[in-house]
Structures are given as C-alpha cells and as structure tokens.
C-alpha positions as CSV (number, residue, x, y, z in Angstrom):
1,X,-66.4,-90.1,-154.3
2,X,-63.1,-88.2,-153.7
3,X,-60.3,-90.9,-153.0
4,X,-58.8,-90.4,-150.0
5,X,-56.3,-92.9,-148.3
6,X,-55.1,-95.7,-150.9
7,X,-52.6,-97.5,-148.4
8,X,-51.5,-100.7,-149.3
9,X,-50.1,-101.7,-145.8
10,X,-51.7,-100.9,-142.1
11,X,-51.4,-102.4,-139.0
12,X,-54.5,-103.7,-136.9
13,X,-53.0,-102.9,-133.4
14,X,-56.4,-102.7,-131.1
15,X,-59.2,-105.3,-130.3
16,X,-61.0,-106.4,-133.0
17,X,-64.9,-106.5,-133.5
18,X,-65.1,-109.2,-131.2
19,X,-62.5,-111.8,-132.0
20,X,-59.1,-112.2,-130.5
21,X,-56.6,-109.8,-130.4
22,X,-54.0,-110.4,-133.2
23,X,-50.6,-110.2,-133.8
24,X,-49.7,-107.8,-136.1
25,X,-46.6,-105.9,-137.8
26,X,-46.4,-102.0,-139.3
27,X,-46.3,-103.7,-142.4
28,X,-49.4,-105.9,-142.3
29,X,-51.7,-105.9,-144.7
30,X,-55.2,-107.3,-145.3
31,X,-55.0,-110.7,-148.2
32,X,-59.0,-110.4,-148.5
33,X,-59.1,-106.4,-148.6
34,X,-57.5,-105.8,-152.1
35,X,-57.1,-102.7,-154.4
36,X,-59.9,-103.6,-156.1
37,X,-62.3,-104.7,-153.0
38,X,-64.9,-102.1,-152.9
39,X,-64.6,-100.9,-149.2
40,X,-60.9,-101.0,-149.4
41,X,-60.5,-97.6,-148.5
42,X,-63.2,-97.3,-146.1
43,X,-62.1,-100.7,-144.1
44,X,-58.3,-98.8,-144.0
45,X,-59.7,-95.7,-142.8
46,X,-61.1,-97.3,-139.5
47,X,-58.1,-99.1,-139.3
48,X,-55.8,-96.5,-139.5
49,X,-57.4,-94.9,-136.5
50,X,-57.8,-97.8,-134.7
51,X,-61.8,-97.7,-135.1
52,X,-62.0,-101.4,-136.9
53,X,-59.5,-104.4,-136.7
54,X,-58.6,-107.6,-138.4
55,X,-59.2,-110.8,-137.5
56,X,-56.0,-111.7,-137.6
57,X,-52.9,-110.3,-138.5
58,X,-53.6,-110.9,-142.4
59,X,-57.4,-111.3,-142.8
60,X,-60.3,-108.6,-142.4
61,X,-62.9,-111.5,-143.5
62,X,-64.8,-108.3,-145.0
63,X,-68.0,-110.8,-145.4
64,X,-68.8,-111.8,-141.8
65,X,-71.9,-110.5,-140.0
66,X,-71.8,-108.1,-137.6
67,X,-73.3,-108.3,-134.4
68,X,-74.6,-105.6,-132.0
69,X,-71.6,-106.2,-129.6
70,X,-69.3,-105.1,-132.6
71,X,-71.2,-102.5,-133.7
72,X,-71.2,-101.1,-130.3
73,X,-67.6,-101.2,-130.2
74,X,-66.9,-99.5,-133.8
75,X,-69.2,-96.4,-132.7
76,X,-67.5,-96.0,-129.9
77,X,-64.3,-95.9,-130.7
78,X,-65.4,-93.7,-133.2
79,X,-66.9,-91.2,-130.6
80,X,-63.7,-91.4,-129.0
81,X,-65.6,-93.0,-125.9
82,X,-63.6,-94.8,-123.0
83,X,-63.6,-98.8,-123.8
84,X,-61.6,-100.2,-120.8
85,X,-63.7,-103.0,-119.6
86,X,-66.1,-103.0,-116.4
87,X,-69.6,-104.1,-115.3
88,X,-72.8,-103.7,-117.5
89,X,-76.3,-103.5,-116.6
90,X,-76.9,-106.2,-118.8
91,X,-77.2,-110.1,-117.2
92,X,-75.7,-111.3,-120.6
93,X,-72.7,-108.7,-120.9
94,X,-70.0,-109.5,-118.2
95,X,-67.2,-107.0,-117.5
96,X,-64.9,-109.3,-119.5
97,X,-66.7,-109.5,-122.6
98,X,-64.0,-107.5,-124.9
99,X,-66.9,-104.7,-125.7
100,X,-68.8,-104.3,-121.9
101,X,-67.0,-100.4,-121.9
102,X,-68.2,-99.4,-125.2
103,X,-72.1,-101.2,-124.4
104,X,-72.5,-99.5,-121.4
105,X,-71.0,-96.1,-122.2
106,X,-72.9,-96.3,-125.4
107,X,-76.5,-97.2,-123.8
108,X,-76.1,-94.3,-120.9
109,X,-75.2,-92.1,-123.6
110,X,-78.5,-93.1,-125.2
111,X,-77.4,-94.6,-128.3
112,X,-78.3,-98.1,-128.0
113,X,-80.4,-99.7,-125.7
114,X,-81.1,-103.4,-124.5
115,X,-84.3,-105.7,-124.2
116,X,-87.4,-105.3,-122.1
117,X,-86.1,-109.0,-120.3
118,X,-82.8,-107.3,-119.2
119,X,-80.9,-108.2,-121.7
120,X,-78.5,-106.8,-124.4
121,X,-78.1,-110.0,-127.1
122,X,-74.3,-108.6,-127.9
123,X,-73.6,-111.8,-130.3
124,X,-77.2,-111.1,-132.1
125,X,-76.3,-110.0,-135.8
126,X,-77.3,-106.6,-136.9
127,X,-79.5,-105.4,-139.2
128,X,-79.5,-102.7,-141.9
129,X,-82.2,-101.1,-140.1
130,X,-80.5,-101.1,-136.6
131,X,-77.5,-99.9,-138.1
132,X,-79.4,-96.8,-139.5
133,X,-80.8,-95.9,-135.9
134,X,-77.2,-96.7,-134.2
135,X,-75.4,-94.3,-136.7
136,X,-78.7,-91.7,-137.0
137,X,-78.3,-91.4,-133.2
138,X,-74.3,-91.2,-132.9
139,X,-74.1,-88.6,-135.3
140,X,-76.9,-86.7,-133.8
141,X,-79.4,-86.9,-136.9
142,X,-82.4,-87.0,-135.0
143,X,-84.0,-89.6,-136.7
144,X,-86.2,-92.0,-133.9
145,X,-88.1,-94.7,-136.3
146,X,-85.7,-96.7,-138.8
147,X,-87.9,-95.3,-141.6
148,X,-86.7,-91.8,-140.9
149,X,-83.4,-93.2,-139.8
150,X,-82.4,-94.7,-143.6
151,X,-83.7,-91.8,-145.1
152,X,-81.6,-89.6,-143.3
153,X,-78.3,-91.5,-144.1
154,X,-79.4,-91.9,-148.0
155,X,-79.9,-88.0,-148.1
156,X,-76.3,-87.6,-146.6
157,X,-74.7,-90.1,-149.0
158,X,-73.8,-92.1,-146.2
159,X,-76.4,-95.4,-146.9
160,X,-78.0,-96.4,-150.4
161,X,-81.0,-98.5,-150.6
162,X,-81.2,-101.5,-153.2
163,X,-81.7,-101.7,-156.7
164,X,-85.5,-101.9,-156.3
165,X,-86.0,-98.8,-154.5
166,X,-86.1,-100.5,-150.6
167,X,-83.3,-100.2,-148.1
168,X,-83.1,-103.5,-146.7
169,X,-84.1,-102.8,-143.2
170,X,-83.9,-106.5,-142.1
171,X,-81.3,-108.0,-143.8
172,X,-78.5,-108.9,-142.2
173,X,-75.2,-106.2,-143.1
174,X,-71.6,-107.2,-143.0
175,X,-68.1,-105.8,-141.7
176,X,-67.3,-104.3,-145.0
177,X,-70.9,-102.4,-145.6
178,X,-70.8,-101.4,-141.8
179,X,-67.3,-100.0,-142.6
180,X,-68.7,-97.9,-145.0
181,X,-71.5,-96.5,-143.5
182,X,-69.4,-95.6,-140.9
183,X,-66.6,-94.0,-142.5
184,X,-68.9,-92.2,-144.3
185,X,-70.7,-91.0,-141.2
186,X,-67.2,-90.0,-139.8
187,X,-65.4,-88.3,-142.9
188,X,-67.9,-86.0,-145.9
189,X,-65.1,-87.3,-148.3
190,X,-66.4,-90.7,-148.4
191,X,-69.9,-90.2,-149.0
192,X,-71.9,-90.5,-152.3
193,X,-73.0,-87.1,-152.1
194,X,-70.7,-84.2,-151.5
195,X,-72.2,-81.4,-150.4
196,X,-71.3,-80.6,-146.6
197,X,-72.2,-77.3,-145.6
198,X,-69.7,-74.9,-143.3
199,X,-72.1,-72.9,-141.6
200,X,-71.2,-71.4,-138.9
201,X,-66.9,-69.3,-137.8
202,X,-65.2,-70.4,-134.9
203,X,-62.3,-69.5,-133.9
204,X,-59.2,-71.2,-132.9
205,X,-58.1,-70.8,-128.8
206,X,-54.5,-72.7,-129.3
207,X,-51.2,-72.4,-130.9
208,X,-50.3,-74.9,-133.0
209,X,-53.8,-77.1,-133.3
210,X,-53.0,-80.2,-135.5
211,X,-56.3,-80.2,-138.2
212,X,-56.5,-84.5,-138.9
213,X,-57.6,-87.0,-141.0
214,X,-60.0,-88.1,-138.2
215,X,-61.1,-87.8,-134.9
216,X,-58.5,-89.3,-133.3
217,X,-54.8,-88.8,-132.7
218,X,-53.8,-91.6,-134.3
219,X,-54.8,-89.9,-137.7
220,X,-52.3,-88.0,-139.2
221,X,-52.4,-83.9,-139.2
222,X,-53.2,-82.5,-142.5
223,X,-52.0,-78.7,-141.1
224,X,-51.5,-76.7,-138.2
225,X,-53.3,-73.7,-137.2
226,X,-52.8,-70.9,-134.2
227,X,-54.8,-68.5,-131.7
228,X,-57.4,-66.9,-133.3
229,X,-57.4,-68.2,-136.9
230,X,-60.9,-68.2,-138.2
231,X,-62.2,-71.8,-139.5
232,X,-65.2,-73.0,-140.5
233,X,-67.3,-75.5,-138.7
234,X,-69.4,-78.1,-140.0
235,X,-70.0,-81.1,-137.3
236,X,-68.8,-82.9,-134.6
237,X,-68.3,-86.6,-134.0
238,X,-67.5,-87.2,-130.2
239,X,-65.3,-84.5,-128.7
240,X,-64.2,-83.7,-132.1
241,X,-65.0,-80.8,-134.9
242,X,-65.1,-81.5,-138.7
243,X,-64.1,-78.3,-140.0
244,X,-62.7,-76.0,-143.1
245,X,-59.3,-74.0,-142.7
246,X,-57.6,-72.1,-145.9
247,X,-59.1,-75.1,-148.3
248,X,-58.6,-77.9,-146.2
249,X,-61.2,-80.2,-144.5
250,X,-60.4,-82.2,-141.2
251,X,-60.9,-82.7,-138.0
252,X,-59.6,-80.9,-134.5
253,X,-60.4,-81.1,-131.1
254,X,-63.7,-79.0,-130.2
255,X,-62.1,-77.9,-127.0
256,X,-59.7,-75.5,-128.9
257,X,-62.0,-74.1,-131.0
258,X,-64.7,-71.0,-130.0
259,X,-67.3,-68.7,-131.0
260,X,-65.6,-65.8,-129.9
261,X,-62.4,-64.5,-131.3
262,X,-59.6,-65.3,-128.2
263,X,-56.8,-62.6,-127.8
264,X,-53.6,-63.8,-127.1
265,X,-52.4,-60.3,-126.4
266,X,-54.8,-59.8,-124.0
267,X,-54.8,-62.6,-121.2
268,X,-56.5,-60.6,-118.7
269,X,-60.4,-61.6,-118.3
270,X,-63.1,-58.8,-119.5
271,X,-64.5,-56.7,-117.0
272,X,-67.8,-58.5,-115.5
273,X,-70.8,-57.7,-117.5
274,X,-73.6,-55.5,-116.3
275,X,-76.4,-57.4,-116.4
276,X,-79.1,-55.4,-117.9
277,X,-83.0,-55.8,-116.1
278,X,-85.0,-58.5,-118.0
279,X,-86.9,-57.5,-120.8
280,X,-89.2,-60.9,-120.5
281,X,-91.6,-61.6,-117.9
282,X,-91.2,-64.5,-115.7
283,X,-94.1,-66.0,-117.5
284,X,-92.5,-66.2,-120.4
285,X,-90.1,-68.3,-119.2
286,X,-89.7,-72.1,-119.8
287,X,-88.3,-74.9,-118.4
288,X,-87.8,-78.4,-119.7
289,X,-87.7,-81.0,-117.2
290,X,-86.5,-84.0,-119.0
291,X,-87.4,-87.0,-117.5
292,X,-85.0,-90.2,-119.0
293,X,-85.3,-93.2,-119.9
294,X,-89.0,-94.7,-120.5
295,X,-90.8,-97.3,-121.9
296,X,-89.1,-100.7,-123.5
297,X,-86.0,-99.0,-121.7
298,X,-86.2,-98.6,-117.9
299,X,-82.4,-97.1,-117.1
300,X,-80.9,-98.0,-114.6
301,X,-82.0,-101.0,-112.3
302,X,-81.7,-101.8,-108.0
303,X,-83.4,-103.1,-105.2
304,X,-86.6,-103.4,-107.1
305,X,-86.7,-99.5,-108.4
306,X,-86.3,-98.6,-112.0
307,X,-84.1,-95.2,-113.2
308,X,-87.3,-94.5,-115.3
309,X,-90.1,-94.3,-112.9
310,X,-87.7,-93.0,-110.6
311,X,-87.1,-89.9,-112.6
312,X,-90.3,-89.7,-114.0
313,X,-92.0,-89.5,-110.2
314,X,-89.5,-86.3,-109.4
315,X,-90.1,-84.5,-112.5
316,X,-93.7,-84.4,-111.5
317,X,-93.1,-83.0,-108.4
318,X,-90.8,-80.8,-109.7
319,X,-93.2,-79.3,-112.3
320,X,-96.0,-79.0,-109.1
321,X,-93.3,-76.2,-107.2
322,X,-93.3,-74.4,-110.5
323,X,-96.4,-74.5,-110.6
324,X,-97.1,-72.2,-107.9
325,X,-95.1,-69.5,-109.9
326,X,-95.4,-67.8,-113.1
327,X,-92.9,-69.6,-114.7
328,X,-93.9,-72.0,-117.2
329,X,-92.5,-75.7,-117.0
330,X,-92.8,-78.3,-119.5
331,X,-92.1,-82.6,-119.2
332,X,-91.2,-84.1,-122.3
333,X,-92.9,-86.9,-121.0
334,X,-95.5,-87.7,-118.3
335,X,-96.2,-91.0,-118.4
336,X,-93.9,-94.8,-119.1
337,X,-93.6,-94.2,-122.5
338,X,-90.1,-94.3,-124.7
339,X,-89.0,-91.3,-126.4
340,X,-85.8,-91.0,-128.7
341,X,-83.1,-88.6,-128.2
342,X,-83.9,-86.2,-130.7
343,X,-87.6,-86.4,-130.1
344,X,-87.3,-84.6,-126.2
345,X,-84.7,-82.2,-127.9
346,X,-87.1,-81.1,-130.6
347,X,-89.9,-81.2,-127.9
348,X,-87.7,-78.6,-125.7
349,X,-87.3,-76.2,-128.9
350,X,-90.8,-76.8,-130.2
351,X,-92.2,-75.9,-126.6
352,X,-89.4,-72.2,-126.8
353,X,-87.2,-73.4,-123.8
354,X,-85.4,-71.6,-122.1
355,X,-83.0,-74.3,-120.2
356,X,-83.1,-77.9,-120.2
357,X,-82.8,-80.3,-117.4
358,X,-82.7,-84.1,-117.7
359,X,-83.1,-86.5,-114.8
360,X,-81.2,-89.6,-114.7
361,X,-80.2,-92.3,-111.5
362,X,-76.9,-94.1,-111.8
363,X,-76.1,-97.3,-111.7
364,X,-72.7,-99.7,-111.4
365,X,-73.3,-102.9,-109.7
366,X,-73.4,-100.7,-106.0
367,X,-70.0,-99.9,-106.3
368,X,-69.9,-96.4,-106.4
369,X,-72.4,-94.0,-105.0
370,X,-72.8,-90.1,-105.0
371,X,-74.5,-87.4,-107.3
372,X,-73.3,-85.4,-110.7
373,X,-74.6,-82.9,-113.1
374,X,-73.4,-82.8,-116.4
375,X,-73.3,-80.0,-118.9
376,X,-71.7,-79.8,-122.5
377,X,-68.7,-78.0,-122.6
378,X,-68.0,-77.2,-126.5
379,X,-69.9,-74.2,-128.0
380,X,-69.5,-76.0,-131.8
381,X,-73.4,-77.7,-131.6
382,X,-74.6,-75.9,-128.5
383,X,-73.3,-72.8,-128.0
384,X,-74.3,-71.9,-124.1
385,X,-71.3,-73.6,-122.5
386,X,-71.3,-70.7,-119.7
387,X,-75.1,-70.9,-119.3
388,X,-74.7,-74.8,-119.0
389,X,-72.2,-75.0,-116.8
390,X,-73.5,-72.1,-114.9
391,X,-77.1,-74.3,-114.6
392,X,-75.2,-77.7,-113.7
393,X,-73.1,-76.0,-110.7
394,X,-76.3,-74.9,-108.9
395,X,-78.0,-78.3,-109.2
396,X,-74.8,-80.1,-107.9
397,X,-75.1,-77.8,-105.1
398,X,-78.7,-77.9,-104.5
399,X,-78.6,-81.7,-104.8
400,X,-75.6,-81.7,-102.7
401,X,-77.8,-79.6,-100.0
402,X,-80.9,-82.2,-100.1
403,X,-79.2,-85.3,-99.5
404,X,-75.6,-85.3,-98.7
405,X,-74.6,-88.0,-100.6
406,X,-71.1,-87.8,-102.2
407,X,-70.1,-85.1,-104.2
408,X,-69.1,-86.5,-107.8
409,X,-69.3,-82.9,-109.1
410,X,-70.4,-81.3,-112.0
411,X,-68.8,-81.9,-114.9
412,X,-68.4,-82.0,-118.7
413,X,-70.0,-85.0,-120.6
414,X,-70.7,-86.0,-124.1
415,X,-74.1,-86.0,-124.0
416,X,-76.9,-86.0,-126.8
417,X,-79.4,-83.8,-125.2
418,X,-76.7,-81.4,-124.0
419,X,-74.8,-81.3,-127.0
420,X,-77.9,-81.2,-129.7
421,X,-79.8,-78.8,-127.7
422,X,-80.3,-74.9,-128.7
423,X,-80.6,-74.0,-124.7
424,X,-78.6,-73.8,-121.4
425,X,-78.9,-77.6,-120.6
426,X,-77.7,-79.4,-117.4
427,X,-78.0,-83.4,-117.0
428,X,-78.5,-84.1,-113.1
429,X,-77.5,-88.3,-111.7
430,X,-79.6,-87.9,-108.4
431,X,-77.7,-91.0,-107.1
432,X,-77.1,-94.5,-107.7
433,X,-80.3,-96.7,-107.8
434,X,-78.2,-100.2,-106.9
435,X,-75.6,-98.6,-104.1
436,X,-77.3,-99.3,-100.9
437,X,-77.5,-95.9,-99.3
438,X,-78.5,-93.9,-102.4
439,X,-80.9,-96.4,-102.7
440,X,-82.7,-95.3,-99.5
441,X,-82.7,-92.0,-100.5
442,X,-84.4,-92.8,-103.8
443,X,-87.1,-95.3,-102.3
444,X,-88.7,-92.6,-100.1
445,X,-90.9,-90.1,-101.0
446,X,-90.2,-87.7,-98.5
447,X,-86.5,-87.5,-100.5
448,X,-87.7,-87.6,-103.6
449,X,-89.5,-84.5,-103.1
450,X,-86.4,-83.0,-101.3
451,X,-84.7,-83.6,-104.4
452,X,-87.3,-81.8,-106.9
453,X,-87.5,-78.7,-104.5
454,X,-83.8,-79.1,-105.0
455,X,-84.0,-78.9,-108.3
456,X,-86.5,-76.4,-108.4
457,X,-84.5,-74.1,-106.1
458,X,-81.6,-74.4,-108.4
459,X,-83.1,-72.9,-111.7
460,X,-84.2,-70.1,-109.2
461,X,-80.5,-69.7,-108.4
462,X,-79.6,-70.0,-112.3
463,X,-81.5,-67.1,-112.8
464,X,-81.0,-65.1,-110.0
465,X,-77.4,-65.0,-110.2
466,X,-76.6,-65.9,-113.4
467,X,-79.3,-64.3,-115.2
468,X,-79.2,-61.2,-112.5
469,X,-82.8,-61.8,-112.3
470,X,-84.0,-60.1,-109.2
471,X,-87.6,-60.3,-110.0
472,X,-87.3,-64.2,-109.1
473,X,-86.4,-63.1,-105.5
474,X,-90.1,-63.6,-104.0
475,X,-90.4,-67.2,-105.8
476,X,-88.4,-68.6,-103.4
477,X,-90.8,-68.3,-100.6
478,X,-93.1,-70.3,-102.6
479,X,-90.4,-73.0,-100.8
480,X,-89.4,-71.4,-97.9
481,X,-86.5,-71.3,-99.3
482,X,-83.2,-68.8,-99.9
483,X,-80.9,-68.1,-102.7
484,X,-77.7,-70.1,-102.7
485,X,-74.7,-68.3,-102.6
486,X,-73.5,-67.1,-105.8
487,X,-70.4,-69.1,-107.1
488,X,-67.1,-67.6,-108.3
C-alpha cells in the first residue's frame, strides 16, 4: 500500500465518535497512535479532514469498540452530510445526542436503518458484518446480505478476512480497524489492492478547481485545474468525484465537473433542440414506480400510518392508471417486504426502465409540513441530470396541483437510487406523515388516489414536453386530464 500522509502532529478539532469534545492545539498529536501503530496513517487521514476525532486532546484509544452511533457519525461526515443536531424518528435517539443529524440523515438516505420496536440502539457495538453493509451501502456497492457485502470490500482491498479464511462477521471491530476500512473506502491509495479503474472523461466546468486529498475542504489541494480540462473519473463519495488529472489522483467537487466539454468562449446557451418523432412505441416504454421503505423498516411514522404502507398503497394505484395505457409500469415491490438499495436499482435496469420514480412520506416530529421531489444533480454516476430534473419539476407541480400543501420544491439530493441509477430518476415526499394536516391528506383514500393520478399525469407531462412526445396526447383522457404547462 502506497504511503500517503505520514504526519506526526494533527489536531482533532470536531466531535468525536461519541465522547466529549476535546481541547486541542495545531500541534496535538495522538500518544497511543505511533509511527509504528498499524492504522496510523489511516486514523490521521480521517482526522485531518475532520471525519474521526480523539478522545481527548492526546489519546485516540485506537482499541475501543465502536458503536452504531459512531459509526453513523464517521460515514457521514464522510459523505459530507449535514450533522447539526435535531429530532430523530428514533424513541432512543434525542436531538441532543451528539450524532441524531448524522442517524437521521443517514437512515432517510437509506444507509442504515433502525429496529422493528422503533428503536435505533446508537450505543450498541458494531459488528464486522454491519460494518460491511454500512460501508457496501455508502459507497454505493450494491451489496444487500453481509455475505455479499464482505466480499465486495475484500475484492476492493478495502476489508480482509482472517487468517482461516472467514471474515468475522460477528465479532465486534474497533476504532482503528473501522478507521481503515473507511479510509480505504474513501481514498484507492489506501487499499490492499490497487487497481482503480478511470473509466469514463469528464470535463472540468470551472476555473481554478482545487483537485484534494479528500472529499472535503479541509484536505489539502494536490493541483488546480480550469474550464474544460479533460479528467478522468472513477467514483464519487457524497457530492464529491475521485478522479485522474495529468498523473494525479484526488478528489473535486462533482458539481464542476461534466460530460460535456463546457466553452468558455461561448456563454451563450445552444439553440433548443429539435426533438426528433419517437422511434419507440409507447409500449415499449417503462416506468419504475418505487415504492420505499418495506418490511423490518416501516419509514416514516404518525398518527397511526406508516411511510411504507403509505407509499406502497399509491404505487398500486398508480400502476392501475397506467394500466389503462400502453405503457408498461413496473413496482419493485408489491407487497410489506424489505428491499436493499441496490436491489430496486438493479430491478429498474433488469426490468429496461425508462425513468425511475420513488415514493417516500416525510417525517420531523410535525414540525414542518409540505411536499418535495428530489432528483440527482451530478452527471459523474447518473448521467441524466436534465432528464431528472426535468421529471422531478413536473411531479412537484402535479403534486402541488392535487393537494396544495406547501411547496418545498424540487430539488437536488444525495440520494442512492437517484444517484446509482442508469435512468431519469425523480424521488417524490408526498407530505409529512406526523404534521397534522398532511396527515389528513395521507389518511384518505380519496387523496391518495389524487396523488397517484398526480403522479401518473406527471410522467405524461415528462414525456410530452420533455420528450416532445405527441403520441402521449390521447393518454391523458384516460384521466380526464390535460397537459401541464410546459416549464422554462
């Protein structure tokens, strides 16, 4: 393994993994996370961007257990997510346990989930298995069983089993071995196996782009690149891009980087492009509806309804209106069962889908209210940030139209089945299950049913304006319904 940052003095200036904040100096080091300690240079990594902490201003203690409230919060720094403190859907995670941000962000985001009882067990150690099935599903590996999860991370060089040819999946791991794995899963340099693959040229949409040691600002910039320069592209972690520039391997932004070359001499937008007439049928289209949630894991919670059934109840409905047309529509699931991440992605490729649409509910102790749609808006995993975005606009609005609840917009989000998908995908919040008057939109059937015509009105839309589809046109009577206006 390459050697990479051999500091002998960093400072621990956020939060720890669940112990006190200490007090630290630029010139702190760690007295039990020597030159010769085998993680040294993992455990300073993390540190270095602020990812892992001491427990004090002198001691790592490298050897404690790590518990799922900790791991939470080293992922998610590491995905860049927001950690400021608030309410959890979770009876044994308060807003003022140090990590409630990083659970809650983490769980809606699909990564980690709770207990059938309601509960989240934040001070419960975690296991080697678990581990492999946090990171699997952080970095977007697909893996869904813990089997398939350890395998993936030994292929990568990231995790190695034992000397007698099993992984470990219920022992206990520890601050330094979790340090590893997850430097390793952030940065190729670290792993045991070097063989990262570059596939795919983007281009650069900035002057000056700082290229870093990690995902984060707080890491250091290796070099600087400008509008236009080609650079290779190999993954993301959060909203950043591990990629290859002139030799060099790092990390930048993936909101400045593009498939299409930009040209700064050129600021004026293309012409609009003539839509040519479809060389498909409508019956060759399909649609994913993605019901969330499922199973052991029931969402978001209130007043007696659960995000899953919820979600589930108006994807039916929503398959039944396209059912009356040509075009094909597809659940990844159709009854209470769970389904992993990358299993309802794989489903929508294995299945030829055309767009993607994943139902959700909200929750946040009935303080806020209102509906969203999401979409991913960096074209480094899914390229069809136009398509997406495109698709989540004309669901806000058609949501919007069916029950005028507040208007939370649609928006960009960090989201595993918008960013790991190979389709125009779009990530629709119907409302908040535990604010009072979403609530009572939710818990009647007549809305429910307003809201999957919505949503069925709205891939009309996609493809009739969008997609300059007029041979969707006559589907819409299927509804009674019109076309919504185009948007600019």
């Amino acid at each position: 393994m390459k050697k990479l940052w051999l500091y002998a003095v960093f400072a621990a200036l956020f939060i720890g993994l669940g112990f006190p904040a200490s007090q630290t100096s630029a010139n702190t080091s760690f007295s039990d996370v020597g030159s010769s300690h085998r993680a040294q240079e993992e455990i300073y990594y993390l540190v270095e961007g602020g990812i892992a902490n001491g427990i004090s201003s002198t001691s790592f203690s490298p050897n404690q257990q790590v518990t799922r409230g900790q791991a939470a919060a080293m992922l998610g720094r590491a995905l860049g997510l927001n950690g400021e403190k608030k309410a959890t859907s979770f009876s044994d995670v308060s807003s003022n346990y140090f990590a409630s941000g990083y659970i809650q962000q983490m769980v809606n985001k699909g990564i980690i989930s709770g207990y059938p009882n309601g509960q989240f067990k934040p001070n419960q150690t975690l296991t080697r298995g678990e581990m492999a099935i946090l990171i699997s599903r952080s970095f977007g590996y697909g893996a869904n069983t813990v089997s398939i999860a350890s395998s993936r991370l030994m292929e990568k060089g990231i995790a190695q089993g034992y000397v007698d040819g099993s992984f470990g999946a219920t022992d206990t791991i520890i601050r330094a071995d979790f340090s590893v794995f997850l430097a390793r899963g952030i940065h190729t340099q670290f792993r045991t196996s070097d063989e990262q693959t570059f596939n795919r040229l983007m281009y650069v949409n900035v002057d000056s782009l700082n290229v870093r040691t990690g995902p984060n600002t707080q890491y250091p910039s290796l070099v600087k690149v400008n509008t236009g320069q080609v650079i290779e592209y190999g993954y993301t972690v959060g909203d950043w891009s591990f990629i290859r520039v002139n030799g060099k391997e790092g990390f930048v932004h993936s909101a400045y980087i593009q498939i299409d070359v930009p040209d700064p001499n050129n600021p004026t937008p293309p012409p609009p492009v003539v839509t040519p007439p479809p060389t498909n049928s409508l019956s060759d289209i399909v649609v994913i509806i993605d019901p969330g949630h499922g199973g052991h894991d029931p969402g978001a919670q209130g007043y007696g309804y659960q995000e899953k059934n919820v979600v589930l109840n108006i994807s039916k409905s929503i398959k039944t209106y396209f059912d009356k047309t040509p075009i094909q529509s597809k659940l990844t699931r159709t009854t209470d069962v769970f389904l992993e991440l990358g299993a309802r992605t794989k489903f929508a490729s294995q299945n030829n889908g055309d767009i993607f649409i994943s139902m959700h509910a909200n929750a946040l102790n009935g303080s806020a209210n209102g509906t969203e749609t999401f979409y991913y808006q960096t074209a480094a995993t899914n390229p069809h940030v136009n398509e997406s975005k495109a698709l989540a606009k004309y669901i806000q609005n058609r949501m919007l139209e069916a029950w005028d609840l507040t208007d939370r917009r649609a928006k960009a989000g960090n989201y595993y089945v918008l960013r790991e998908n190979t389709m125009p995908a779009a990530l629709a919040e119907i409302g908040f299950i535990d604010n009072k008057t979403d609530n009572a939109y939710i818990a009647s059937s007549t809305r429910r049913d307003q809201m999957a015509k919505a949503i069925f009105m709205a891939t009309l839309d996609y493809y009739y304006h969008y997609e300059g589809r007029q041979d969707v046109l006559p589907l819409y009577n299927t509804v009674n319904g019109k076309p919504s206006p185009k948007l600019h």
